[in-house]
C-alpha positions in Angstrom: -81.0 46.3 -28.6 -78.8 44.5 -30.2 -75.4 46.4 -28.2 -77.2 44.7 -25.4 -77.7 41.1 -26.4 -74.1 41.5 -27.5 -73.1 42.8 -23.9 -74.7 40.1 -22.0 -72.9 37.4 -24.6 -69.7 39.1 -23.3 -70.2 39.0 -20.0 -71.4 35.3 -20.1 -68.4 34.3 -21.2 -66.3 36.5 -18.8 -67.8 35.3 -16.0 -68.3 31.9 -16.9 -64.3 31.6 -17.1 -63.9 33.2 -13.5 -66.2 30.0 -11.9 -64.2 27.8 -9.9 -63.3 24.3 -10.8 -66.1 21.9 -9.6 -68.1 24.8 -7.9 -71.9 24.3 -7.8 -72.5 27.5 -9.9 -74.1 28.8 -12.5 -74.6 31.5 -15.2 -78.0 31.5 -16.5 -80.0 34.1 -18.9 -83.5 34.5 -17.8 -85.8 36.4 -19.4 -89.6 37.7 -18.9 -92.3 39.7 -21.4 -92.0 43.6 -21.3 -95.6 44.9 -19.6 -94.9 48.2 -19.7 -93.2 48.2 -15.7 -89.1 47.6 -16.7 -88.7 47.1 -12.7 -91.3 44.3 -12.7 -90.0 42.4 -15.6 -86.5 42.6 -14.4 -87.6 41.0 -11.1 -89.2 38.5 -13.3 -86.6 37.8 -15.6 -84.5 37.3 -12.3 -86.9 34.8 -11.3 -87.1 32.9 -14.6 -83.0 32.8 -14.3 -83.2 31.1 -10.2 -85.5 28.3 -11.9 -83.6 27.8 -14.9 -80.4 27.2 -12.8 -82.3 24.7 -10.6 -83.1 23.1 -13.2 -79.8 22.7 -14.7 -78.4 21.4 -12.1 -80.9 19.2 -11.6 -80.2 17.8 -15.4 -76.8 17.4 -15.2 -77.8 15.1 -12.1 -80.3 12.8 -13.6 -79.4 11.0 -16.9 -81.6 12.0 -19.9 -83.8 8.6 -19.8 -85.4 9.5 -16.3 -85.4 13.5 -17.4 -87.2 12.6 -20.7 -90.0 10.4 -18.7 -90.4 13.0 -15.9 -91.0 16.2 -16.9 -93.4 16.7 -15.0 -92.6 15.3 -11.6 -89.5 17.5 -11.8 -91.5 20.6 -12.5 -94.3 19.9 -9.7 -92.3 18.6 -7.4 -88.7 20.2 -7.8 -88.8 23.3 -9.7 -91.8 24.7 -8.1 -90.0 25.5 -4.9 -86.9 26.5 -6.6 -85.9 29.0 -3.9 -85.3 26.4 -1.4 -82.4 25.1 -3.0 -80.0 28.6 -3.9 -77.6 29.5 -1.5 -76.9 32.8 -3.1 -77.6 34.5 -6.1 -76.2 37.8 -8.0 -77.5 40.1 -10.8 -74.6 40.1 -13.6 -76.4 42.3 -16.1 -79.9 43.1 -17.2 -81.4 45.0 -20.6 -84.0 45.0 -22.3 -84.3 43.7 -25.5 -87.4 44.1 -28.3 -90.4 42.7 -25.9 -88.4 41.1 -23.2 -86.1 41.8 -20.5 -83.0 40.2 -20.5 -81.2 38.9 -17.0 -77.9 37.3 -16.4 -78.1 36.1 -13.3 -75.0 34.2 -10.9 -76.5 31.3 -8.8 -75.3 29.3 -6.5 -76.8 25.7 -5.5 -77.3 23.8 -2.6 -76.5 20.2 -4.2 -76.8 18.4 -1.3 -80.5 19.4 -0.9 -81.2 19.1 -3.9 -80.2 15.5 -4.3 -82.6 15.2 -1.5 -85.5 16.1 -3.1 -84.7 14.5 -6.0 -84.8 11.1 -4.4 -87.9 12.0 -2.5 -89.0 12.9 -6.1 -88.0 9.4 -6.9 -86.0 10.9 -9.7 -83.0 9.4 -8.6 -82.2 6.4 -7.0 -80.6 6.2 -3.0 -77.2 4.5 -3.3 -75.3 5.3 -0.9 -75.9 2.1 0.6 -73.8 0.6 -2.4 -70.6 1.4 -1.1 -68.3 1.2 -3.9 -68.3 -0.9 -7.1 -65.5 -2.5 -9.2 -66.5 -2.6 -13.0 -65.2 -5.8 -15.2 -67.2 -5.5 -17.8 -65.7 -5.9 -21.5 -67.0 -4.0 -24.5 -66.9 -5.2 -28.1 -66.5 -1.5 -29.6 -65.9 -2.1 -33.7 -66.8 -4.6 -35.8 -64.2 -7.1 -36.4 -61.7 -6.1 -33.6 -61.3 -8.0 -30.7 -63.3 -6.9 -26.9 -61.1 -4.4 -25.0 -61.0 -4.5 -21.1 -59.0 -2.5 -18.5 -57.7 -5.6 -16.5 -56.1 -7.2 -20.0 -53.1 -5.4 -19.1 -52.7 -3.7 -22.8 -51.7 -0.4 -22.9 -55.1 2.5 -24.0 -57.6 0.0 -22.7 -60.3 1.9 -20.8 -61.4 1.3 -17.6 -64.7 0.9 -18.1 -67.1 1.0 -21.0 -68.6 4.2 -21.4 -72.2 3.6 -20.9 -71.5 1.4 -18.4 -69.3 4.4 -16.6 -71.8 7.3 -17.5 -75.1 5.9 -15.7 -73.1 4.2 -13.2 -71.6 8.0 -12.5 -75.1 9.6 -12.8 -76.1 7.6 -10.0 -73.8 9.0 -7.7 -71.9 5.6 -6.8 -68.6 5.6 -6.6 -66.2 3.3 -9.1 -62.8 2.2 -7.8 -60.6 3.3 -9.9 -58.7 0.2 -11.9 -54.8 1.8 -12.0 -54.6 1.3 -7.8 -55.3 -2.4 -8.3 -53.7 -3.4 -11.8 -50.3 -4.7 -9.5 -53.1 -7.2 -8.3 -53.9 -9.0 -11.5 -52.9 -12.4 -12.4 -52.4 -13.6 -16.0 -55.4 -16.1 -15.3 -57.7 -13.0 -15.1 -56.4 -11.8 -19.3 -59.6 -13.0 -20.6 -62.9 -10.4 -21.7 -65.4 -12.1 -18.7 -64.1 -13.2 -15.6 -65.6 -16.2 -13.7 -67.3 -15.3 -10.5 -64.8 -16.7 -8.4 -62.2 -14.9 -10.3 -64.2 -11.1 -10.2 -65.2 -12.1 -6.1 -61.1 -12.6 -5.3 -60.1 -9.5 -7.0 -63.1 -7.2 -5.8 -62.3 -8.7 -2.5 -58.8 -7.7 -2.2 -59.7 -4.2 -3.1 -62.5 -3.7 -0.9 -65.0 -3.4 -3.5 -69.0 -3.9 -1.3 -69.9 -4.6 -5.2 -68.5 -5.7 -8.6 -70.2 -6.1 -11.8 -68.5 -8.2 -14.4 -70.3 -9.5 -18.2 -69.8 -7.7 -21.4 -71.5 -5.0 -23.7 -71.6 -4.8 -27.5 -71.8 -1.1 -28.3 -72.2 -0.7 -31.9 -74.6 -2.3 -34.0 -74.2 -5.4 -35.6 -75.1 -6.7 -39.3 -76.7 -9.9 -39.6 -77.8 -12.2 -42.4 -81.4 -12.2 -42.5 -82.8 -15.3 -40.4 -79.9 -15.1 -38.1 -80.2 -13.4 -34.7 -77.0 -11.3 -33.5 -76.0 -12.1 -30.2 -77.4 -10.6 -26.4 -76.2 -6.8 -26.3 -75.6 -6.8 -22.9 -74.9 -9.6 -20.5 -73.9 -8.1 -16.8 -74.5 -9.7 -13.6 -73.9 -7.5 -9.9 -72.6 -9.8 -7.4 -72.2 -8.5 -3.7 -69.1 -9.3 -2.7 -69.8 -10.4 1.9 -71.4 -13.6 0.7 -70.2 -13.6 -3.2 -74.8 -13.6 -4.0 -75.7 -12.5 -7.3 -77.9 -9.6 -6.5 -78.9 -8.1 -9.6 -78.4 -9.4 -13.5 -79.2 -8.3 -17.1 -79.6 -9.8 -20.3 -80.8 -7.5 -23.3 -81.3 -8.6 -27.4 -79.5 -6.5 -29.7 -81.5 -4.7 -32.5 -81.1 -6.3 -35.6 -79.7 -5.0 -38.8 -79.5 -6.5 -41.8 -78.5 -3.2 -44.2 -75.6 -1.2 -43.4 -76.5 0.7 -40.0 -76.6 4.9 -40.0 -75.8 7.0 -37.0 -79.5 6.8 -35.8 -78.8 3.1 -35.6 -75.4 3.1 -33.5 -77.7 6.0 -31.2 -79.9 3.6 -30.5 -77.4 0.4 -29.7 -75.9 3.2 -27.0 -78.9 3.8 -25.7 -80.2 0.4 -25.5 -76.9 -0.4 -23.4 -77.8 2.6 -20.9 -80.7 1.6 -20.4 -79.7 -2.2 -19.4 -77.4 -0.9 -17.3 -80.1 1.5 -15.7 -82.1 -1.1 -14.9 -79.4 -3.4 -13.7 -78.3 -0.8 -11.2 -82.2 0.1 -10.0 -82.5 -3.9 -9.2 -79.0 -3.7 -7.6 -79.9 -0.8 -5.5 -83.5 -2.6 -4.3 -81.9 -5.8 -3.4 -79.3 -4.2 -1.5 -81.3 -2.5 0.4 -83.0 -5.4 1.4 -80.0 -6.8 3.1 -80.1 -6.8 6.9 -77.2 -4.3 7.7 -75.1 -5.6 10.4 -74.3 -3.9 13.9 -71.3 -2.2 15.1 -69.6 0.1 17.2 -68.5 3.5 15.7 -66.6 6.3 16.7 -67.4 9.9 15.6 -64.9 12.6 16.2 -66.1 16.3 15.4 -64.2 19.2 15.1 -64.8 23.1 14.3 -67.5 23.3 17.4 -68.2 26.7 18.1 -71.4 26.5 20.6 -73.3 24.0 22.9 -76.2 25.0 20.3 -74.4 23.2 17.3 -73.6 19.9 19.1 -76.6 19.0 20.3 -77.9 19.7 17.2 -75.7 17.6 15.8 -76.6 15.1 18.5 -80.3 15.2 17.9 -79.8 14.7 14.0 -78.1 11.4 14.6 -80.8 10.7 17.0 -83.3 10.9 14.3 -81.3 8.6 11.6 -83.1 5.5 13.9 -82.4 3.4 10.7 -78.8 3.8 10.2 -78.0 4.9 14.1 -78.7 3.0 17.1 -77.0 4.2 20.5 -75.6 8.0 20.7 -72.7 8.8 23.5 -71.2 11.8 23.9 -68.1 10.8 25.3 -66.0 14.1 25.6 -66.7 17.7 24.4 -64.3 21.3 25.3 -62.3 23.5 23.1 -64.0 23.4 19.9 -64.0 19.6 19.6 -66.0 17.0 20.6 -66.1 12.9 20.2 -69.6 10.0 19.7 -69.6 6.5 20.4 -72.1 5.1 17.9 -73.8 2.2 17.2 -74.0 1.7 13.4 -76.2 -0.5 11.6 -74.8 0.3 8.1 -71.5 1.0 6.4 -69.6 4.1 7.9 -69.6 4.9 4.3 -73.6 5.6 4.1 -73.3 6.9 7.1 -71.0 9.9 5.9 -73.1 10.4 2.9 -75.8 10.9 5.0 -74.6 13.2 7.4 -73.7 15.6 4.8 -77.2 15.7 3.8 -79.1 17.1 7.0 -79.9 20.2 7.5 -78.4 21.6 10.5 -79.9 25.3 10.3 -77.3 27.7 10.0 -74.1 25.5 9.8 -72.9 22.1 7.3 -70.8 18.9 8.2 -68.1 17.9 5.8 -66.8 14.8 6.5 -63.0 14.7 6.7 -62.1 10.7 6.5 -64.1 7.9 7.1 -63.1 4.5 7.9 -64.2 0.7 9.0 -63.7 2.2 13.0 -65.0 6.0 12.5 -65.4 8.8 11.2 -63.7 12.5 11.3 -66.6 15.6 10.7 -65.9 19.2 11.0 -68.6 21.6 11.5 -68.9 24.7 8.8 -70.4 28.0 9.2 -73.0 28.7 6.3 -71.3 32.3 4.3 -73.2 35.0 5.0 -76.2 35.7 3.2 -76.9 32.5 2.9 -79.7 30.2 4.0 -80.7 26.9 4.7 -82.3 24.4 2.6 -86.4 24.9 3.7 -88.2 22.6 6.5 -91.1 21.2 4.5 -94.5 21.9 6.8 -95.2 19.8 9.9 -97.6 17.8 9.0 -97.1 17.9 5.1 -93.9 16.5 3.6 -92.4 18.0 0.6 -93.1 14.9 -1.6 -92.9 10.8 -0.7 -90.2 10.2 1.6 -88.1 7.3 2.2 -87.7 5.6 5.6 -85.3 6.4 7.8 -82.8 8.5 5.2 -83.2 12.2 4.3 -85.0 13.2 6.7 -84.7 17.0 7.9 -83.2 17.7 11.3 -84.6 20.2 13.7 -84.8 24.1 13.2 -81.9 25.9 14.4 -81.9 26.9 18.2 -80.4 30.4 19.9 -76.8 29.2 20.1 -75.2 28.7 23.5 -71.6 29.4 24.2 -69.4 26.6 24.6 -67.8 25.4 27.7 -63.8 25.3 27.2 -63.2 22.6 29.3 -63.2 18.9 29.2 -65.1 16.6 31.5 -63.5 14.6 33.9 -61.9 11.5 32.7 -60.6 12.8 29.4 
């Protein structure tokens, strides 16, 4: 039994080195009670690996304060369908091993709709509405040493402070990244917090829809007894059309008055996650609240193989009533096609939502996006795969959210499409 542990340990390791950079993947060891049938327990153990994987990838999406508090709304609501979100899946190796059966399964997952459910789970928050964010936030890191801060122009500094960074991440919004804009910076702006005026010039001129700006203590601090340390965290959100402070946070520090121990500098990091959790949930409510404005788009698909996948495509837009107004097909022939759009959002939501619908048996990637359009190409699904699952009429998997998310119409016979262009183009 042991030959076979040992066998599996080598081929997790082989395997896990052939996986592709960034590839939605996974290697996971399942494993079911031996009941006298070795068939049936293998098929078990197969099944204990799919769910496993799911809910990997699930963790490594959600950071660990929302995971810790929601066990159970992940398992009922996530895990319990975990089929619905595998593209494809491969037995590695199996054995059995004392009173289990051991197997090594190779998973792939549908991110995308996973995501999805996730924020129908309200696991994770919707922010593709924030655009992107520029993070001035300084962070007092040691005792005694001076706040370090990306836009100080000192050499090592880093660009944002790593709690700050890692929730910011988590939540799938996007952080400009501070080495494009450092020619911008003025020697006014060497200083840890930056007025709001200063931060609104600079996020300006960079195109930033958000920029946060305060500072963070991130290691605890000893006091003499009577004496309160200073606020942990001080960060204020400030959208950057009208310069409005939409979202701000102010959090006490722990106090120590005896030298602190690791479980002490734990909890300081935590405590700063958490502020910026919140500061982020608030940013992402009030921003949502903000009437989006109303524009003309364009929308320029390539990669179109039938009449069947554009008006699919077309119905799918027609369904996004809360982002998408107006829907003209303005030209379509030889494998390309081109929508005039009226938008009320950023482009930017718009291509985040796009490439979270389920189109049955094909997927839209979105090739650039900018303030006049945006360039999609349609994808064939690889064989043997499937698309994520339609929740029941009627009975929607889990609370939904207005107008986003929503699941497109089941696939339709595909018709072949015309070669031609219309008159006019």
């Amino acid at each position: 039994m042991k030959l076979a542990v040992r066998f599996l340990m080598v081929a997790l390791l082989l395997l896990g080195a052939a996986l592709p950079v960034g590839a939605e993947s996974f290697l996971v060891l399942g494993r079911a009670p031996m009941d006298g049938n070795e068939a049936q327990a293998k098929d078990k153990a197969v099944a204990d690996a799919l769910v496993r994987a799911v809910a990997q990838a699930a963790a490594a999406t959600l950071d660990p304060a929302t995971l810790r508090g929601n066990l159970a709304t992940l398992d009922q609501q996530v895990l319990k369908d975990a089929k619905r979100y595998i593209t494809n899946y491969s037995l590695v190796a199996s054995a059995p091993s004392g009173q289990e059966f051991l197997a090594l399964v190779s998973v792939s997952i549908d991110g995308r709709s996973l995501t999805k459910s996730l924020i129908q789970a309200a696991l994770k928050l919707p922010t593709s509405h924030l655009g992107t964010i520029l993070v001035m936030v300084s962070e007092e890191a040691a005792p005694g040493r001076p706040p370090v801060y990306w836009w100080s122009g000192l050499p090592g500094a880093p660009d944002a402070p790593a709690p700050v960074a890692k929730v910011i991440k988590k939540m799938g919004v996007r952080i400009i990244n501070p080495n494009v804009v450092k020619p911008l910076l003025t020697p006014d702006m060497h200083h840890p917090v930056l007025s709001e005026s200063q931060a609104l010039e600079f996020a300006r001129q960079v195109g930033a829809q958000v920029v946060i700006i305060g500072s963070v203590r991130t290691y605890p601090l000893v006091t003499p007894k009577h004496v309160l340390p200073p606020p942990l965290v001080q960060l204020l959100a400030i959208e950057t059309a009208e310069g409005q402070v939409v979202s701000m946070e102010e959090t006490d520090s722990p106090v120590y008055h005896t030298t602190p121990n690791a479980e002490d500098a734990s909890e300081v990091v935590d405590t700063v996650e958490s502020s910026v959790r919140r500061l982020m949930a608030n940013l992402a409510a009030r921003m949502a609240e903000v009437a989006p404005t109303t524009k003309d788009l364009s929308l320029k698909v390539t990669g179109v193989r039938s009449l069947s996948q554009l008006m699919r495509l077309e119905k799918v837009l027609g369904s996004m009533s809360d982002l998408v107004g107006n829907v003209q097909r303005v030209s379509a022939g030889a494998g390309q096609a081109e929508f005039k759009l009226t938008l009320k959002g950023s482009p930017t939501q718009l291509a985040d939502q796009l490439m979270v619908q389920n189109y049955g048996d094909f997927l839209v990637n979105v090739v650039e996006s900018d303030a006049k359009g945006l360039q999609v190409v349609i994808i064939p699904r690889q064989p043997g795969s499937s698309p994520p699952t339609k929740p029941g009429a009627g009975a929607p998997a889990g609370p939904s959210l207005p107008g986003m998310y929503r699941d497109s119409m089941a696939s339709q016979p595909e018709a072949q499409m015309p070669q031609t262009t219309p008159s006019g183009q």
